[in-house]
Backbone as CSV, one residue per row, in Angstrom:
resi,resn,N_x,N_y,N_z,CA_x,CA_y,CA_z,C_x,C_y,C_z
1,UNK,-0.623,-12.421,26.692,-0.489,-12.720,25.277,-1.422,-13.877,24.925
2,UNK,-2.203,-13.658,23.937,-3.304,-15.006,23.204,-1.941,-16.318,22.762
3,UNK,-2.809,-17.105,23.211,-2.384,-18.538,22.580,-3.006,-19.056,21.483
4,UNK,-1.888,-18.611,20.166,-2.238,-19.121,18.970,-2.322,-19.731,18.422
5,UNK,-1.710,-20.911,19.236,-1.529,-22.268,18.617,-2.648,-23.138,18.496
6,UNK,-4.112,-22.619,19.242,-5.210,-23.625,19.145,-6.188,-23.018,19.937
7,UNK,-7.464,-23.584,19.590,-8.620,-22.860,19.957,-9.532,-21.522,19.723
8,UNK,-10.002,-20.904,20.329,-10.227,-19.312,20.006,-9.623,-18.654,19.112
9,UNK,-8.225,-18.456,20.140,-7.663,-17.106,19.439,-7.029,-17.566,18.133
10,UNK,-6.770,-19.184,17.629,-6.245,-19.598,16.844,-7.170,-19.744,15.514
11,UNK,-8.767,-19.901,15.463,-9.853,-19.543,14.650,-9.940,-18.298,14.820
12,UNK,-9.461,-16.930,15.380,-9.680,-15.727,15.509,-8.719,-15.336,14.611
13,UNK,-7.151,-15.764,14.556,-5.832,-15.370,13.555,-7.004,-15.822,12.263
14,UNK,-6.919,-16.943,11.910,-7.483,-18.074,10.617,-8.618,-16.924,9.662
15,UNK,-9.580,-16.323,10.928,-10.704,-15.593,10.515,-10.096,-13.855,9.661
16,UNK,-9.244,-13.728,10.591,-8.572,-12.446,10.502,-8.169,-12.342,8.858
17,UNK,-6.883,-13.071,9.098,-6.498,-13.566,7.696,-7.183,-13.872,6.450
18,UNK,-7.755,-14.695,6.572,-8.939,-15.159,5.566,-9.971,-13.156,5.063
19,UNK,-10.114,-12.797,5.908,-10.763,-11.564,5.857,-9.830,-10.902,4.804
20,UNK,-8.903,-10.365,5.617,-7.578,-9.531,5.217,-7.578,-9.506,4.009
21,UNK,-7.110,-10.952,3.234,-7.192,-11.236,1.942,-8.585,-11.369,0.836
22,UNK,-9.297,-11.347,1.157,-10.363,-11.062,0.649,-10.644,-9.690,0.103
23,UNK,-10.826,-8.926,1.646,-11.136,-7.843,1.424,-10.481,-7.530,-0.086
24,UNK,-9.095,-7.926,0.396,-7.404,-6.757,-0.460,-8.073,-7.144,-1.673
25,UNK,-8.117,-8.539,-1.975,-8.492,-8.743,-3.529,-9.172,-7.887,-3.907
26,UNK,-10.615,-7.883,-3.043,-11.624,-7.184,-3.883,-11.066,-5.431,-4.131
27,UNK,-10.175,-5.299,-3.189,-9.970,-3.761,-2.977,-8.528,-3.635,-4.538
28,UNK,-8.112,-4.493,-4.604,-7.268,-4.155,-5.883,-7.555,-4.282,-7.264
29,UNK,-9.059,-4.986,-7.231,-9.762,-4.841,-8.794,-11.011,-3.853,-8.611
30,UNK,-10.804,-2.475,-8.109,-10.877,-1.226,-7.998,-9.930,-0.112,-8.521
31,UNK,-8.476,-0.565,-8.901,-7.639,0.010,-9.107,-7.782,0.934,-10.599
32,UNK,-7.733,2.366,-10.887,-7.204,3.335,-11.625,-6.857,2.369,-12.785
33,UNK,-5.295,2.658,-12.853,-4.643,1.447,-14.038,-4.219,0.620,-13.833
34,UNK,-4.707,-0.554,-14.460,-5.088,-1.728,-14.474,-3.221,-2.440,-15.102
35,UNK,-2.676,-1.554,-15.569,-1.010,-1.863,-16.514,-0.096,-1.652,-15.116
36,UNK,-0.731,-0.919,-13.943,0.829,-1.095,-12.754,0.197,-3.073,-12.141
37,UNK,1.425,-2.995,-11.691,1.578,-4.403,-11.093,1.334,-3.716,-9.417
38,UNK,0.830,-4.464,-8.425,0.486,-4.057,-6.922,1.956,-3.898,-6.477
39,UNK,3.178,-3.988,-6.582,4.612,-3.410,-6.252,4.332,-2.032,-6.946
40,UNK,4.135,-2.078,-8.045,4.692,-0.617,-8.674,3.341,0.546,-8.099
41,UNK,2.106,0.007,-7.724,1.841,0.984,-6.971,2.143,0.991,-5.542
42,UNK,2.716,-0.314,-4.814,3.142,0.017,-3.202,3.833,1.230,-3.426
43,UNK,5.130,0.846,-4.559,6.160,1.791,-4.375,5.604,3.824,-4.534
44,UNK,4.552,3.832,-5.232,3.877,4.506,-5.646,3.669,5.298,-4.206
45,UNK,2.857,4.473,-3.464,1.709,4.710,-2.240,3.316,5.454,-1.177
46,UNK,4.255,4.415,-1.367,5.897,4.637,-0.209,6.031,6.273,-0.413
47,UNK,6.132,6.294,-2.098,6.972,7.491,-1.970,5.572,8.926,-2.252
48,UNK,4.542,8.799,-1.910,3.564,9.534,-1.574,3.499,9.769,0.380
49,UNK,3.897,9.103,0.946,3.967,9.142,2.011,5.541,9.672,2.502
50,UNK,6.396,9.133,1.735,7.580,9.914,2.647,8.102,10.952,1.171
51,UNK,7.713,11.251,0.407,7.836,12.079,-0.600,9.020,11.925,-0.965
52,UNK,10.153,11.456,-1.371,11.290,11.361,-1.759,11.733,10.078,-1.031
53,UNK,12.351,9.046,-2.267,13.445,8.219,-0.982,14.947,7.756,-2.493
54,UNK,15.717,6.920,-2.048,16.658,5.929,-2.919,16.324,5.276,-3.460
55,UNK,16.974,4.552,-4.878,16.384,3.258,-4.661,16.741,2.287,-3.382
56,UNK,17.568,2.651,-3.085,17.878,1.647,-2.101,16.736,1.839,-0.860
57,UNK,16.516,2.841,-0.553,15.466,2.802,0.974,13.836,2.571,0.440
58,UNK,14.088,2.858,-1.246,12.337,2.013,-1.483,12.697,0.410,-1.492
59,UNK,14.080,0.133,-1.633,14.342,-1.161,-1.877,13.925,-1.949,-0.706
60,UNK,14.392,-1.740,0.776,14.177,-1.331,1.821,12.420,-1.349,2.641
61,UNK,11.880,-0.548,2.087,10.919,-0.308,3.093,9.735,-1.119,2.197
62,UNK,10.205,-1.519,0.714,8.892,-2.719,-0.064,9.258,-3.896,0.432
63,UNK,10.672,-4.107,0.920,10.825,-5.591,0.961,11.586,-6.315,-0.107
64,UNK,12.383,-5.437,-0.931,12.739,-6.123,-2.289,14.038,-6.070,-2.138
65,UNK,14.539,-6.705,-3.361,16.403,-6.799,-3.248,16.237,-5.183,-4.565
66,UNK,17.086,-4.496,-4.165,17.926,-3.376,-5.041,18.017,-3.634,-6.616
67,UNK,18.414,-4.716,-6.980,18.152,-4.867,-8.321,17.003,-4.870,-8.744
68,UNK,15.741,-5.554,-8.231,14.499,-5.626,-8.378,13.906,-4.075,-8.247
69,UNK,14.043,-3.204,-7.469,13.952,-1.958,-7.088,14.223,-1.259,-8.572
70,UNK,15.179,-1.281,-8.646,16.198,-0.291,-10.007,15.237,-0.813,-10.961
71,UNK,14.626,-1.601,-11.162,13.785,-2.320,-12.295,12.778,-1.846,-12.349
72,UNK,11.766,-1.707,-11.063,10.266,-1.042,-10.659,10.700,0.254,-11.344
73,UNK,11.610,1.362,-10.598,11.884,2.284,-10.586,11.877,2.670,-12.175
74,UNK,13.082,2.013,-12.784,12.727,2.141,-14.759,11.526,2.409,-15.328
75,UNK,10.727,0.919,-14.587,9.462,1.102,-15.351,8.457,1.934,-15.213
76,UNK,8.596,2.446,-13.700,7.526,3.734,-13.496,8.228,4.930,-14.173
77,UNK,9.496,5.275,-14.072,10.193,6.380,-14.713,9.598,6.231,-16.000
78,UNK,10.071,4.843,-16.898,8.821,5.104,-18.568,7.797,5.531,-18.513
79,UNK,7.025,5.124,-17.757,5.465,5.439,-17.352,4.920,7.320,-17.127
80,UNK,6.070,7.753,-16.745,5.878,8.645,-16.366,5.487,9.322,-15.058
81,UNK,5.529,8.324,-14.595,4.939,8.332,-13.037,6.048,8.638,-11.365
82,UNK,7.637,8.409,-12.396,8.185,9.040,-11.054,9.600,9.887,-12.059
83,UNK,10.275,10.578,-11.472,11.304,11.264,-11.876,13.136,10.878,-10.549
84,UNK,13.869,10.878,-11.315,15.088,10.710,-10.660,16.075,11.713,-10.804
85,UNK,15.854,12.523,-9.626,16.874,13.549,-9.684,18.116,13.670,-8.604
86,UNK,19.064,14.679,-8.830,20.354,14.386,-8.301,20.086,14.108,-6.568
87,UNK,20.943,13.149,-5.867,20.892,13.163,-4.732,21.603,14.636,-3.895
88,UNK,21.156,15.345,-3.257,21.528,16.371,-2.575,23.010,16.458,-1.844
89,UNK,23.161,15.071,-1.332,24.576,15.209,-0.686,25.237,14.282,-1.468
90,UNK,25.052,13.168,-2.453,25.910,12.207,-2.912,25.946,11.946,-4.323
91,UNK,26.789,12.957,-5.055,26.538,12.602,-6.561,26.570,11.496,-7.173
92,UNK,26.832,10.085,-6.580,26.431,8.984,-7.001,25.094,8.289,-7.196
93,UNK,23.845,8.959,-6.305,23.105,8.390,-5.808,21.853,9.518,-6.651
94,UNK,20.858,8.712,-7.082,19.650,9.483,-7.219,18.748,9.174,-6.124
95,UNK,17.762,10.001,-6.400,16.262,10.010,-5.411,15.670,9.982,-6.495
96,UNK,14.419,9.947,-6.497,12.977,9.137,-6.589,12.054,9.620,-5.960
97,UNK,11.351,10.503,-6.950,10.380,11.556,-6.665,9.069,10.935,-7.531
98,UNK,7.957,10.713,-7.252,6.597,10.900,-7.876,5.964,12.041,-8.857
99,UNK,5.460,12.036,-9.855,5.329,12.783,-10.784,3.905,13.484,-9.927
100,UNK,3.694,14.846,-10.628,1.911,15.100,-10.733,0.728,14.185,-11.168
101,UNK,1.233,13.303,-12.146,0.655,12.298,-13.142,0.411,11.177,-12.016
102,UNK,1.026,10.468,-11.365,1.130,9.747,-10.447,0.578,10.127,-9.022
103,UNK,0.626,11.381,-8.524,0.005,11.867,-7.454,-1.368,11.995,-8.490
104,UNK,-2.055,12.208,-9.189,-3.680,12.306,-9.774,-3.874,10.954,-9.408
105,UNK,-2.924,10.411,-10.387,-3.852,9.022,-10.290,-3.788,8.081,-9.309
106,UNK,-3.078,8.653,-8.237,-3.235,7.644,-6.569,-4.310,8.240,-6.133
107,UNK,-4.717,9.600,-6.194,-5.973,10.279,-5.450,-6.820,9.598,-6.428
108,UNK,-7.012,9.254,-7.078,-8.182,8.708,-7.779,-8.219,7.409,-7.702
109,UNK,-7.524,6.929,-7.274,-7.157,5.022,-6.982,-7.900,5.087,-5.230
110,UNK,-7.629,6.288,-4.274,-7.796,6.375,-2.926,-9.269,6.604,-3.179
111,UNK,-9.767,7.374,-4.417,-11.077,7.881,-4.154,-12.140,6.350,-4.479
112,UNK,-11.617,5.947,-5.695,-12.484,4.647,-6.141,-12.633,3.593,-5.028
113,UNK,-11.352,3.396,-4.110,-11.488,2.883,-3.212,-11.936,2.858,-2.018
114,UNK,-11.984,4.677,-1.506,-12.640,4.806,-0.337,-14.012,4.716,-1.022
115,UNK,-14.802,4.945,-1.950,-16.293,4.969,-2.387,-16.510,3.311,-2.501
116,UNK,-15.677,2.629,-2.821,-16.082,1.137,-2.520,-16.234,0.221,-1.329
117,UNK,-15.174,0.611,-0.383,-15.365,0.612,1.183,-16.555,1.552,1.996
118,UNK,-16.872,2.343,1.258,-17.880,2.919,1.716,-19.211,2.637,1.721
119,UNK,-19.091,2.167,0.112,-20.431,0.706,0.280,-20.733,-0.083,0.894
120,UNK,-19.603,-0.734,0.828,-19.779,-2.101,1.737,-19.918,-1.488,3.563
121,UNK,-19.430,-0.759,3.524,-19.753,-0.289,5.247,-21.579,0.196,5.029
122,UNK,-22.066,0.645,4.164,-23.368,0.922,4.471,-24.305,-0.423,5.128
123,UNK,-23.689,-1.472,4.608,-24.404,-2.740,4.930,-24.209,-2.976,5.953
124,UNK,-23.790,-2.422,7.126,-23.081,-2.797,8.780,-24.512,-2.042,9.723
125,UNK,-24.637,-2.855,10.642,-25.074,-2.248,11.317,-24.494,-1.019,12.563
126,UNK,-24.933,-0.065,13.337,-24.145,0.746,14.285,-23.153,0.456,14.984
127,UNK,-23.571,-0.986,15.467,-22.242,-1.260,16.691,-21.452,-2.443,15.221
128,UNK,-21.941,-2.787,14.386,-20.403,-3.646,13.959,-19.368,-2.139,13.249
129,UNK,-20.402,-1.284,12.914,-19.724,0.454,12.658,-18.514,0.663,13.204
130,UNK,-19.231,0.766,14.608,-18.196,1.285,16.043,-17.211,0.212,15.848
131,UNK,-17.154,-1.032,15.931,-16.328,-2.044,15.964,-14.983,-2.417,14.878
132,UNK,-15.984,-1.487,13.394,-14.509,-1.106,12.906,-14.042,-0.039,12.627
133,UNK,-14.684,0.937,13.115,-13.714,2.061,13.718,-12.362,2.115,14.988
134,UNK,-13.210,0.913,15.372,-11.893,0.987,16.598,-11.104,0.058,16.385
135,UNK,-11.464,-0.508,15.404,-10.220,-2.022,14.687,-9.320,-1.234,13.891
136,UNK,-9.461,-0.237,12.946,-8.870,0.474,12.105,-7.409,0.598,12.755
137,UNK,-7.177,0.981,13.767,-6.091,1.706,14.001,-5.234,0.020,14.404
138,UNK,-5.737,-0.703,14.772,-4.837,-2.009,15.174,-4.770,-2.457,13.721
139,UNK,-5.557,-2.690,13.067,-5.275,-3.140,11.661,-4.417,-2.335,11.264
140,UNK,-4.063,-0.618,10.912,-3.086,-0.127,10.482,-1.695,-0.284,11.581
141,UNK,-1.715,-0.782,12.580,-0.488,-1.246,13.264,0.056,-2.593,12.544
142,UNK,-0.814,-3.370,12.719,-0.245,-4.848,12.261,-0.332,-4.608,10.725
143,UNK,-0.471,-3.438,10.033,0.387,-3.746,8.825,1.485,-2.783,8.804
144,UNK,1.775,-2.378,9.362,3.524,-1.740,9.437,4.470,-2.589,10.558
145,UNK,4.087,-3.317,11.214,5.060,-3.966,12.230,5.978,-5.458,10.863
């Protein structure tokens, strides 16, 4: 295990980070519509990936308290962007489905964004290429852990 507390690997975290956030900035004033807040499209991106959830398990897997959830959830439901229909086994409970309207405009949020990352990778040379091709998959680890 690296020792983070100083030296190397501790300007290696500092560098990482500093990157990370950069990049994201620049990668979220790329965004489709400019009126969601970066929650209301996480929640967006969640339930494109597991296609249905609660509020409670988007509450859950964003990181938010349930009331805050029920709130996102409203405002994308105005928007038009998700629908709440009956829960299958618990008539108390809705799910939280993504509209067509909302699946367009994430593929078009993924497209503006992969064509902007795609730029900036033209400026790399071959091996820093290779180097983040093979970072990709640790970078998508350390953001789900």
């Amino acid at each position: 295990m690296p020792d983070l507390s100083h030296g190397d690997d501790a300007a290696a975290v500092n560098s990482l980070r500093t990157a990370v956030m950069r990049l994201s900035r620049r990668l979220r004033h790329q965004r489709v519509d400019e009126s969601l807040s970066p929650t209301e499209m996480s929640v967006l991106g969640t339930l494109a990936r597991c296609g249905q959830a609660t509020p409670g398990e988007l509450a859950r897997k964003e990181h938010v308290q349930p009331p805050s959830m029920t709130r996102i959830v409203a405002l994308l439901e105005g928007k038009g962007l998700v629908r709440l229909d009956p829960h299958p086994d618990d008539r108390r409970q809705k799910v939280v489905r993504q509209t067509e309207q909302a699946e367009a405009m994430l593929e078009e949020s993924r497209r503006r964004r992969n064509a902007f990352l795609a730029t900036l990778v033209e400026g790399l040379d071959e091996d820093e290429w290779a180097k983040l091709r093979a970072a990709a998959p640790v970078l998508e680890k350390l953001a789900h852990l």
